[in-house]
C-alpha positions in Angstrom: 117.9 128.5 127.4 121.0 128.0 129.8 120.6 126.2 132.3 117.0 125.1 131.9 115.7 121.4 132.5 113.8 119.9 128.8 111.8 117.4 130.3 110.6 114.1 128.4 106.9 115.5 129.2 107.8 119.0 127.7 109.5 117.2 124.6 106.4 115.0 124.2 103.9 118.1 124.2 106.6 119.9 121.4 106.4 116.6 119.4 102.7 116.6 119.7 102.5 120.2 118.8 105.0 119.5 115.4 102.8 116.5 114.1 99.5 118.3 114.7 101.0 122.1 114.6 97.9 123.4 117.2 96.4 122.7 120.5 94.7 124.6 123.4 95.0 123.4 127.1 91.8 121.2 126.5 93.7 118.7 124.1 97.0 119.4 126.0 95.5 118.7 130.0 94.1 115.2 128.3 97.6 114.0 126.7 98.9 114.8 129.5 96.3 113.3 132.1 96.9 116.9 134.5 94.7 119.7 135.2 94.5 122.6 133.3 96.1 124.6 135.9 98.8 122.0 135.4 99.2 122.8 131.5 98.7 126.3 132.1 102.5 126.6 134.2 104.1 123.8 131.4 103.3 126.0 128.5 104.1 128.8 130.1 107.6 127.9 131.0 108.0 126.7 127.6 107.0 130.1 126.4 109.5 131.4 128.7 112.0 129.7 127.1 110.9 130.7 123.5 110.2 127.0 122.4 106.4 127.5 122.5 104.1 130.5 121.7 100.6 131.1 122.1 97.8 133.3 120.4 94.1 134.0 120.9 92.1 133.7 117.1 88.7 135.3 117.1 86.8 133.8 120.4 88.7 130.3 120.8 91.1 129.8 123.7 94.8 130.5 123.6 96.2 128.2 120.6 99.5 126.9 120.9 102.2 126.0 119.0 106.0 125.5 118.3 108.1 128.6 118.0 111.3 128.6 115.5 113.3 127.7 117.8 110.9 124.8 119.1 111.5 123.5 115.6 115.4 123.7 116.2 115.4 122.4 119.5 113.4 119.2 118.2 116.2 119.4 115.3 112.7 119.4 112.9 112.4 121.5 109.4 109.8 123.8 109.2 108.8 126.9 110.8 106.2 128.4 113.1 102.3 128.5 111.7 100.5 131.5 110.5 97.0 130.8 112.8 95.3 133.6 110.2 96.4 131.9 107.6 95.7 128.4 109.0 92.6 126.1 108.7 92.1 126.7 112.3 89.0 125.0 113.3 90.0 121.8 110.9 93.5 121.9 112.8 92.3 122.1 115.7 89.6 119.1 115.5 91.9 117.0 114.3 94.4 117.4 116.9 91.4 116.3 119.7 91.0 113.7 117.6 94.5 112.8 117.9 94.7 113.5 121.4 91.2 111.2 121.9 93.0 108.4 120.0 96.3 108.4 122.0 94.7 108.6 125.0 92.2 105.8 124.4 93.9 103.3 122.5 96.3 101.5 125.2 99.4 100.6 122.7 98.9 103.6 120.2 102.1 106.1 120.0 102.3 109.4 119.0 104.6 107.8 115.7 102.6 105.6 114.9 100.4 108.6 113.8 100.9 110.2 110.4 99.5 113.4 109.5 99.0 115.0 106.1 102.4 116.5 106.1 103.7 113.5 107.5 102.0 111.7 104.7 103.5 113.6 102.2 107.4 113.6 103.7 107.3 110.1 103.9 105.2 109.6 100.6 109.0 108.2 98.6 109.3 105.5 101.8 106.1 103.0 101.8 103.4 105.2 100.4 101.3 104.1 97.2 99.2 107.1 97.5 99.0 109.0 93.8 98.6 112.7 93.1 99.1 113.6 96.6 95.6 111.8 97.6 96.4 111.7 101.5 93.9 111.6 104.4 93.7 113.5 107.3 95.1 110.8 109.2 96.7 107.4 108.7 97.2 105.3 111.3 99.2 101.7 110.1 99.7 100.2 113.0 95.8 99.7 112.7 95.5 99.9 109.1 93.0 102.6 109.5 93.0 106.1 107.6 90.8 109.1 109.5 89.1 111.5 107.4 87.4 114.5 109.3 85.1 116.1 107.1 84.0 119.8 109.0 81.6 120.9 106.2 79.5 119.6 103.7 81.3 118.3 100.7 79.4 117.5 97.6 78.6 113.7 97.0 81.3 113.1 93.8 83.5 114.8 96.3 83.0 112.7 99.0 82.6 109.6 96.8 86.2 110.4 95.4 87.9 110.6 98.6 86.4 106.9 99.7 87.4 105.8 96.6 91.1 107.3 96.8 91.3 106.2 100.0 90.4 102.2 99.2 92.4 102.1 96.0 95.8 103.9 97.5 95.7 102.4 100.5 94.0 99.2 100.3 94.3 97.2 102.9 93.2 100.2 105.3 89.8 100.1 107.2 88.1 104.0 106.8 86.9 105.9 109.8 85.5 109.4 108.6 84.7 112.1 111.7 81.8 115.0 110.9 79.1 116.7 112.6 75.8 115.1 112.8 74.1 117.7 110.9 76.0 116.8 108.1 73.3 114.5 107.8 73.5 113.8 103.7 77.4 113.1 104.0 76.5 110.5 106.7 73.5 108.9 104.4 76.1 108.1 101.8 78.5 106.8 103.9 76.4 104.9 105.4 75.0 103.6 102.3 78.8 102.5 101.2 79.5 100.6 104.2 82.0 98.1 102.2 84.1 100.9 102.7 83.6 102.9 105.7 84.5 101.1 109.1 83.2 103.6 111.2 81.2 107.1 111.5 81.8 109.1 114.6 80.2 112.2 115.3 81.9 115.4 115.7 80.0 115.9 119.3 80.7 112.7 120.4 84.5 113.0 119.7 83.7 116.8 122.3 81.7 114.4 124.9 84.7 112.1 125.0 86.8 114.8 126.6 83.8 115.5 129.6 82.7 112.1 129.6 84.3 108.6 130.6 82.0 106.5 128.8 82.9 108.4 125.3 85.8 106.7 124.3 88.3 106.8 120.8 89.7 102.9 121.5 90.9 101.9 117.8 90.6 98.5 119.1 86.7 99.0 119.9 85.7 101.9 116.6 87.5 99.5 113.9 86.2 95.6 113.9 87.1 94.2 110.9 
């Protein structure tokens, strides 16, 4: 890596990629607010350096994420992901979710995000949160937790998590993320509305990143 230039834009996309683990140039061209073509020569001089790599799973685009020595350079533990091993498709809606969020919400930093992992390193610090019970996201800047629910749960399932979610971090306003064909999910949400803040639909959360009027402002999703 002599002599190359790190810039703050190419840190910010390998701290993005350490809290969320996976992104394709979609998620990457919004954070960034450049074109594809744009991500397409950062990543690849990343790659070049070895601090990035990049793989193709089944018939999704090129999925990136941080090399071993991307988690040196960021002086972070861990190591590079297994994507066969991975949750893929979860991983990867939750980092557009991300990416929607950061780029909607005006004063919302990329720290001010905690992931499950983050959840659980800092779990000793300020978290109440028993028997590992952590959300997809929490968010306490906003005292909002993000739960994004791909497939259908069963209802004591679901009705467990809304209840470990109120009782371990009380003071937090819900906002739970799933398809709209997960239409019995949704009905019970709905129908325990002292709980949930918001529902937002898996498509609309895919409009937002084609479509200016589709927007992820926590200011705007959570009223209280």
């Amino acid at each position: 890596m002599s002599g190359v230039v790190i810039t703050e834009k190419d840190r910010f996309v390998m701290e993005f990629l350490y809290k969320f683990r996976v992104a394709t140039s979609i998620e990457l061209s919004a954070l960034l607010n450049v074109t594809n073509s744009g991500v397409y020569k950062r990543m690849k001089r990343l790659e070049n350096v070895g601090l990035v790599k990049k793989q193709q799973v089944m018939i999704l685009e090129h999925i990136y994420f941080l090399s071993n020595e991307g988690y040196r350079f960021l002086n972070e533990k861990g190591k590079e992901v297994n994507l066969n091993t991975l949750n893929i498709f979860h991983e990867l809606f939750l980092s557009k979710i991300g990416t929607a969020l950061l780029r909607d919400t005006s004063d919302l930093e990329l720290s001010d995000i905690y992931t499950e992992k983050d959840q659980f390193a800092s779990e000793k610090d300020f978290f109440k949160a028993s028997k590992k019970a952590f959300p997809d996201l929490y968010i306490p800047k906003y005292n909002v937790v993000v739960e994004y629910e791909r497939t259908e749960k069963t209802k004591e399932r679901t009705k467990k998590k809304i209840m470990n979610n109120f009782e371990n971090f009380t003071d937090c306003s819900q906002m739970w993320v799933l398809p709209r064909a997960r239409k019995t999910t949704i009905e019970m949400l709905e129908s325990n509305s002292f709980f949930i803040s918001a529902i937002v639909s898996e498509e609309y959360v895919e409009q937002s990143f084609t479509d200016d009027r589709c927007t992820l402002d926590l200011k705007e999703l959570i009223k209280h």
